[in-house]
C-alpha positions as CSV (number, residue, x, y, z in Angstrom):
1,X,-26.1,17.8,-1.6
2,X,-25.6,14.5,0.1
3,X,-25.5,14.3,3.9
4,X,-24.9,10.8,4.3
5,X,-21.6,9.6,1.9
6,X,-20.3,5.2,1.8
7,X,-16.8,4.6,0.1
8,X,-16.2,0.8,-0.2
9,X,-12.6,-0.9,-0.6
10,X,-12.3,-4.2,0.8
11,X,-9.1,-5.0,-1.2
12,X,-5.8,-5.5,0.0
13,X,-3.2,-3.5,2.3
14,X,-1.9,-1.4,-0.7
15,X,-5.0,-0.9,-2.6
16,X,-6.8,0.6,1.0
17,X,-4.5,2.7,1.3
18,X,-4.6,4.2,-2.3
19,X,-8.1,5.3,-1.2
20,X,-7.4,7.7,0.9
21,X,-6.6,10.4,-1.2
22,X,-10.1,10.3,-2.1
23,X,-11.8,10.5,1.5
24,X,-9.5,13.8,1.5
25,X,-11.1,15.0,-1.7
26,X,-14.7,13.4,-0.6
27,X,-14.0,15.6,2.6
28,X,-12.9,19.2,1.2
29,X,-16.1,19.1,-1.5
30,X,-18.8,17.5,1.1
31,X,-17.6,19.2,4.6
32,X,-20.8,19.1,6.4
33,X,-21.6,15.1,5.0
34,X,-21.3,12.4,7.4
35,X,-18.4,10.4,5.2
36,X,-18.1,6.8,6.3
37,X,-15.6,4.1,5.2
38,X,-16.4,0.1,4.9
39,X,-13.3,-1.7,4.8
40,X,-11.9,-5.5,5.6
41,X,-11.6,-5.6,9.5
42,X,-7.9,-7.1,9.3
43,X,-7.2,-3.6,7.9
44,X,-8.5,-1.6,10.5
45,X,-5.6,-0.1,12.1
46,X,-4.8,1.5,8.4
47,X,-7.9,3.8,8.2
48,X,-10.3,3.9,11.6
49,X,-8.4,6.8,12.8
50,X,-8.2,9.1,9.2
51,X,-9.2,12.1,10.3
52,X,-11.3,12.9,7.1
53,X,-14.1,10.2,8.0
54,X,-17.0,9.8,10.2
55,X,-17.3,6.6,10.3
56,X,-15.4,3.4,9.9
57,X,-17.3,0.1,8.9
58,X,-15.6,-2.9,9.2
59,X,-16.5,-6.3,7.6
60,X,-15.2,-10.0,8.9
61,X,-14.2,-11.3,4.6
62,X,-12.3,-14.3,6.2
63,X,-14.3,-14.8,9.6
64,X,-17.9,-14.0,10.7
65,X,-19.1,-12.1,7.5
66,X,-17.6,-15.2,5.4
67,X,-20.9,-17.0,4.9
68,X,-24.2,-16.3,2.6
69,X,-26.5,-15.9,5.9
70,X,-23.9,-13.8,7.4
71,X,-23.6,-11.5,4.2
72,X,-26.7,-10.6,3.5
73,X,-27.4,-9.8,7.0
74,X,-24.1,-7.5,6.7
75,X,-26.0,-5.4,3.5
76,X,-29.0,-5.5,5.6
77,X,-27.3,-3.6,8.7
78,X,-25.7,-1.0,5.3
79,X,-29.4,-0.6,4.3
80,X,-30.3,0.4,7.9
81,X,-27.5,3.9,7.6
82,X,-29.8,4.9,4.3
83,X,-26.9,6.3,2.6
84,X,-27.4,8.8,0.1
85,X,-24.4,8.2,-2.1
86,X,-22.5,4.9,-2.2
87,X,-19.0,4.9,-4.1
88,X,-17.7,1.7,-5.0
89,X,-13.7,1.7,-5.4
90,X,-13.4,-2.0,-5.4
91,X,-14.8,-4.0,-8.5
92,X,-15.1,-7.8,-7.2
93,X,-18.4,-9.2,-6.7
94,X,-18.6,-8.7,-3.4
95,X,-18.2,-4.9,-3.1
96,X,-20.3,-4.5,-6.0
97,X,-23.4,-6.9,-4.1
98,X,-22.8,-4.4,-1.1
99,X,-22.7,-1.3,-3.1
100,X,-25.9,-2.6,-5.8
101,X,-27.9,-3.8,-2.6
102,X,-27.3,-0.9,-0.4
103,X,-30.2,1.1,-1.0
104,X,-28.8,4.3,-1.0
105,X,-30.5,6.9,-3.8
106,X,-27.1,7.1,-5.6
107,X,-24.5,4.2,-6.6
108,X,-21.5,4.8,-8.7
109,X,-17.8,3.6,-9.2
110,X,-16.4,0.2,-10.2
111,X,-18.3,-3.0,-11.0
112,X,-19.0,-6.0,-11.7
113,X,-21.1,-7.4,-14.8
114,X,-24.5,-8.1,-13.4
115,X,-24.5,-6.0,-10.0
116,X,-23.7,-2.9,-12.6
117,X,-27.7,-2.7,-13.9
118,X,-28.4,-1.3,-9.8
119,X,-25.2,1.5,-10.7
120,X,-26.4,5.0,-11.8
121,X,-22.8,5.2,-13.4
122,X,-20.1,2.3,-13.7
123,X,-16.6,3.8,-13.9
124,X,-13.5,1.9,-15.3
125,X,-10.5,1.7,-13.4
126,X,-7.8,2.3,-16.2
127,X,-5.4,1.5,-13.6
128,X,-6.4,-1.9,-13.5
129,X,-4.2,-4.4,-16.2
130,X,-6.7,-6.4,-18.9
131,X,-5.8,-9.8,-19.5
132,X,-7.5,-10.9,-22.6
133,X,-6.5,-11.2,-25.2
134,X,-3.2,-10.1,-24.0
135,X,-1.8,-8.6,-20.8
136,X,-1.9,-4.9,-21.2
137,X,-1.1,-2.7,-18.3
138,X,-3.0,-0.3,-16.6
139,X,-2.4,3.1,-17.8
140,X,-2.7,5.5,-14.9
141,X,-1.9,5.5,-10.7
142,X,-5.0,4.1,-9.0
143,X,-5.0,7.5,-7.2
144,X,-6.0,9.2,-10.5
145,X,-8.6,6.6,-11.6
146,X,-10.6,7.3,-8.1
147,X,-10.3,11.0,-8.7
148,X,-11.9,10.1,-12.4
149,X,-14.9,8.6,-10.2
150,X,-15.2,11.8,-7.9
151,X,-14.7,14.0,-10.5
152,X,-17.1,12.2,-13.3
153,X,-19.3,10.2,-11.4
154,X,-20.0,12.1,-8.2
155,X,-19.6,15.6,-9.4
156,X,-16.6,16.9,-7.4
157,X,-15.7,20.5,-8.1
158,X,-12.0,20.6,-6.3
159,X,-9.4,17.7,-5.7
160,X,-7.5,17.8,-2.6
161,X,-4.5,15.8,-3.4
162,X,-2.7,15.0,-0.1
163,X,-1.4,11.7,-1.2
164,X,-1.4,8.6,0.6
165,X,-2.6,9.6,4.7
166,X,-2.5,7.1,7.7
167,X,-2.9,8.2,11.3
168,X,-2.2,6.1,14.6
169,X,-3.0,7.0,17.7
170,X,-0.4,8.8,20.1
171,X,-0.3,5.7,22.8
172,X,0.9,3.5,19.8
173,X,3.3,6.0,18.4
174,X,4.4,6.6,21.9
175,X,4.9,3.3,22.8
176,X,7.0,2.0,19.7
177,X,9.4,4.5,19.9
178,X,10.1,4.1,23.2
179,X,10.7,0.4,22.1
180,X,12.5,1.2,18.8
181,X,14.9,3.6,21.3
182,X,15.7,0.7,23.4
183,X,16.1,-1.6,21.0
184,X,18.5,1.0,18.5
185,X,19.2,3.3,20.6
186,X,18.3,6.8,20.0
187,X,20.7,8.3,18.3
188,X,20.9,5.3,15.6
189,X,20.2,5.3,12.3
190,X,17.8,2.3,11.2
191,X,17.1,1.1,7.7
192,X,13.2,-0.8,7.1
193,X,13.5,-4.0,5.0
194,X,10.9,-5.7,3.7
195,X,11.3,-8.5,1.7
196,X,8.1,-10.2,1.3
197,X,5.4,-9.7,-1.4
198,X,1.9,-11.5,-1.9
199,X,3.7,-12.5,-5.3
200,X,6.6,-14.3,-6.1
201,X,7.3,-12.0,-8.9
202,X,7.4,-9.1,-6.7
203,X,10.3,-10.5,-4.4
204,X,13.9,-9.0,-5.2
205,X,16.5,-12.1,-4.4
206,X,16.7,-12.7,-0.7
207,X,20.5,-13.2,-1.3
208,X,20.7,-9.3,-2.7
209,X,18.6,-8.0,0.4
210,X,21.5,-9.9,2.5
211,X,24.2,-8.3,0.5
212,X,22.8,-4.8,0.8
213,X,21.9,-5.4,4.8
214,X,26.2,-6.1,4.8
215,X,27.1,-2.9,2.8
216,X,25.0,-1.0,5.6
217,X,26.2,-2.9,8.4
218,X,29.7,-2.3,7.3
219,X,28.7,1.5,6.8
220,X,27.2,1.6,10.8
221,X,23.7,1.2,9.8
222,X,21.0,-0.8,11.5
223,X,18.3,-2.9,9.8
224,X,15.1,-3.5,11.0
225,X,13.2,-6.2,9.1
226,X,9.7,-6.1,8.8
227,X,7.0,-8.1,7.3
228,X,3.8,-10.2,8.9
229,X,4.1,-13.9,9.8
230,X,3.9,-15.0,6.3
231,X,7.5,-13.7,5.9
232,X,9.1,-15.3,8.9
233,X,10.3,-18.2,6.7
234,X,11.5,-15.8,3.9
235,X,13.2,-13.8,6.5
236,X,15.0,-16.1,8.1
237,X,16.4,-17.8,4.8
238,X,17.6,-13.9,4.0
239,X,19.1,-13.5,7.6
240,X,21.1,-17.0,6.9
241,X,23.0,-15.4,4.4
242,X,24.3,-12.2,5.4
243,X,27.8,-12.3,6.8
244,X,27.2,-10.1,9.7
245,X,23.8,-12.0,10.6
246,X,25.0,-12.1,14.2
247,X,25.4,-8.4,14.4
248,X,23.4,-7.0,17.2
249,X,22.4,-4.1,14.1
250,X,19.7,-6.5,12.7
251,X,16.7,-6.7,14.5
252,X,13.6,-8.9,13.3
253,X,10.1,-7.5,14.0
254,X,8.3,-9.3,11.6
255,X,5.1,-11.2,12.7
256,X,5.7,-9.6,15.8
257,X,3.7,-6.2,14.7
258,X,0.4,-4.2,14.6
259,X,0.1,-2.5,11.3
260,X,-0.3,0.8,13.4
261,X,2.7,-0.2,15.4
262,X,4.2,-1.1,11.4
263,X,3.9,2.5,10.7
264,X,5.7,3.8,14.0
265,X,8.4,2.1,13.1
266,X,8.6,3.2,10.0
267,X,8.2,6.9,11.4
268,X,11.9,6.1,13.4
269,X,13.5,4.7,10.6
270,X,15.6,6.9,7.9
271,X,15.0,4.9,4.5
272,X,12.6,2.0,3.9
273,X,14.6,-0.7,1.2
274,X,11.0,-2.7,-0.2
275,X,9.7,-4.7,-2.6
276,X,6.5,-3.9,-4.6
277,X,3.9,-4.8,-1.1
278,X,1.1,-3.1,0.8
279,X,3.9,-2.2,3.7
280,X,5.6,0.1,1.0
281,X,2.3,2.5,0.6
282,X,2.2,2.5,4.1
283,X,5.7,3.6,4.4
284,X,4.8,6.4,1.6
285,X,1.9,7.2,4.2
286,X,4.6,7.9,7.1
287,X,6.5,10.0,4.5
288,X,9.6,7.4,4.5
289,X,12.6,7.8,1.5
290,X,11.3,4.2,-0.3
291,X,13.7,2.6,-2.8
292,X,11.7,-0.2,-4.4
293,X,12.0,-2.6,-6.8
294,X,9.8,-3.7,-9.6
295,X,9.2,-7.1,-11.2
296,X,6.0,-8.2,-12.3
297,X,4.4,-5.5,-11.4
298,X,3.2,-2.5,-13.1
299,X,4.5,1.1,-13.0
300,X,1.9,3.1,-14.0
301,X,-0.6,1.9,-11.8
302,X,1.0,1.5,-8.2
303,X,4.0,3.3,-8.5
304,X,5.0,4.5,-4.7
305,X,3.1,7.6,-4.4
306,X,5.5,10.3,-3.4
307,X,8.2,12.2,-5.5
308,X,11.2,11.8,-3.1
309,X,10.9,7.4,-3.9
310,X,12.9,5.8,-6.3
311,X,11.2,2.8,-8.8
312,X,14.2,0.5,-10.5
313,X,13.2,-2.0,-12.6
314,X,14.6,-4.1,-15.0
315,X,14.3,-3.9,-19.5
316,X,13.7,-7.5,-19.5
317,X,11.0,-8.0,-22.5
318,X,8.4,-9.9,-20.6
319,X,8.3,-6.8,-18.0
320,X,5.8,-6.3,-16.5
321,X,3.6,-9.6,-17.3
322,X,1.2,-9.3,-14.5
323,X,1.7,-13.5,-13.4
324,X,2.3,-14.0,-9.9
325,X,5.1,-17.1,-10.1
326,X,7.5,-17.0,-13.3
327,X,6.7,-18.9,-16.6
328,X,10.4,-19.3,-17.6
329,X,13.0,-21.7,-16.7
330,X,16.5,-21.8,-15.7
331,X,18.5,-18.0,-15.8
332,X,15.8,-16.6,-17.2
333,X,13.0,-17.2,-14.1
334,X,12.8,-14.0,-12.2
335,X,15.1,-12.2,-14.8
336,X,13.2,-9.0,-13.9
337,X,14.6,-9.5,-10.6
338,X,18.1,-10.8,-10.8
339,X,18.7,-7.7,-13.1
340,X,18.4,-5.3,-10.6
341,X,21.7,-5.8,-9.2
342,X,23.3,-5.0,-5.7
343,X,25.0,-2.2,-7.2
344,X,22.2,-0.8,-8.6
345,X,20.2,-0.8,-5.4
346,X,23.2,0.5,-3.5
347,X,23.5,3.6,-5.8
348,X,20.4,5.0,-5.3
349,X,20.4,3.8,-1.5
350,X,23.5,5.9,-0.9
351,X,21.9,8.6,-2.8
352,X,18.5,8.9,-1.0
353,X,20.8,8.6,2.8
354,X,22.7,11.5,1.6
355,X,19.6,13.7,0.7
356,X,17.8,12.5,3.5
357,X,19.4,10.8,6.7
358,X,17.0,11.6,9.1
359,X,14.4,9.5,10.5
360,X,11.0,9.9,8.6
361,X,9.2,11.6,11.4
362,X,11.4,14.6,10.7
363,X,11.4,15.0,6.9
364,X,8.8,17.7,5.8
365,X,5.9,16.5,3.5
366,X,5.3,18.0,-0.1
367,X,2.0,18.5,-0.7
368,X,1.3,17.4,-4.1
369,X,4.6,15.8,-4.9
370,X,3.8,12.8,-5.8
371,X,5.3,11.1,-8.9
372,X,8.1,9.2,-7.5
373,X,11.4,8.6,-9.9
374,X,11.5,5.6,-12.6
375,X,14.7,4.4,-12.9
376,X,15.2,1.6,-16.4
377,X,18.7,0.2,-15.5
């Protein structure tokens, strides 16, 4: 029916990578279709190699592509592929522009007011919290609410649900596990940490993540800490205060990192300790045990998408409020957080090493396992 197939996302780390279930799914119903991907070019390592895509378009948000002229010469070079279907999974105003203005004979997903009149059907993303007149969560994974798209707007007959998907190529994979061996040793066992978040709401206590990082040390454990160079300053304040912080077990890789190289690492490590962060969905990507915790954020919508993670969060009344820096003042800022105690953590840490210990790489994949475990403390 359509030979020549656009899905947009130009959102963040996370949010790319909830997409991908869909190119699966857009794949298995349209095999013959020439299924291309237009994505932010910082993102590129997470998606230009899927194996269910043709073709990967990449736009310059914060470089090139950032200006008026630039834009619409960018739609211009979309109009050019004559597309015959265009799915929007990203509603801000400038996927919709892309997606109203790219003259393909079909447009449909997410929108904005005003670019939505060029849509033959405008979807809602229930996944997505509403603000006014108070903050409601959204009520389903953002994997489901693309599927509702496919399945509603498009006309999909099958879903091919083989959650979250990120390939790299073998020179990369090669490469940083030759390093991570060097740097580990091959026969050690190394736990991911990453302790930054685009939110201050998302970020579990440094001081906890240095307690836990002394528990594993003590236990013969490595840590790996992760991150880009946003979190060099957060992860040096954590480092500061573990006891052991001149153990040759901790080693720092973040800022140092390609996402591709990001996910290798990931693929040698045997449990990935996170906060609520695009780095976690790539870790359920590469099929890593995740314990996670959850502030602000919430559950229903972005939940690590794979049944062998654990979620804790904390009963605190104002979870989850959706704000990225806390309204409330002494004790009670970042209650959400503080909640989830070391002990806590540790317990379901201990419990995931014991059902799993072995580096990610090695762990089979469940196809179509993915609710991960909630746990209300």
């Amino acid at each position: 029916m359509f030979k020549k197939i656009l899905v947009i996302n130009l959102m963040h780390l996370g949010d790319l990578m909830l997409v991908t279930p869909a190119l699966r799914t857009l794949r298995k119903n349209f095999p013959t279709a020439h299924l291309a991907l237009l994505a932010d070019k910082k993102l590129a390592d997470l998606v230009q190699y899927n194996k269910n895509i043709d073709e990967c378009i990449l736009i310059d948000k914060k470089g090139a592509d950032d200006h008026l002229i630039s834009f619409v010469k960018f739609i211009f070079k979309i109009r050019e592929k004559n597309f015959d279907l265009v799915i929007n999974l990203h509603r801000n105003e400038r996927a919709s522009a892309i997606a109203a203005f790219s003259g393909a004979k079909k447009i449909v997903g997410y929108s904005k007011p005003g670019f939505s009149i060029f849509f033959d059907k405008v979807m809602p993303n229930p996944s997505i919290a509403q603000q006014t007149p108070h903050y409601v969560p959204g009520s389903q994974h953002q994997v489901k609410s693309h599927f509702d798209v496919l399945i509603e707007a498009v006309g999909v007959n099958e879903i091919d649900d083989g959650g979250l998907e990120m390939w790299i190529p073998k020179a990369v994979e090669d490469e940083t596990t030759k390093i991570f061996n060097e740097t580990f040793g091959e026969d050690s066992k190394v736990i991911a940490f990453n302790i930054g978040a685009s939110w201050l709401t998302k970020r579990w206590i440094d001081s906890y993540f240095a307690e836990c990082a002394d528990r594993l040390i003590e236990k013969n454990f490595s840590i790996a800490f992760l991150g880009g160079s946003m979190d060099i300053e957060i992860v040096n304040t954590c480092i500061s205060k573990i006891k052991n912080h001149d153990s040759d077990k901790i080693k720092i890789f973040t800022g140092k990192l390609s996402l591709a190289q990001v996910a290798a690492v990931l693929d040698n490590c045997v449990l990935f300790l996170t906060t609520d962060s695009g780095p976690m969905h790539i870790g359920v990507a590469r099929n890593i045990p995740i314990v996670t915790m959850f502030g602000a954020s919430p559950v229903p919508g972005f939940y690590p998408y794979d049944a062998k993670d654990i979620l804790i969060k904390a009963p605190v009344d104002c979870h989850p409020c959706g704000q990225h820096t806390c309204p409330r003042q002494g004790e009670d800022n970042l209650a959400c957080m503080k909640k989830i105690s070391v002990n806590v953590v540790m317990k379901y840490v201990e419990e995931m090493l014991n059902d799993y210990g072995q580096r990610a790489k090695d762990i089979p994949k469940i196809y179509g396992k993915y609710k991960c475990r909630v746990v209300e403390i």
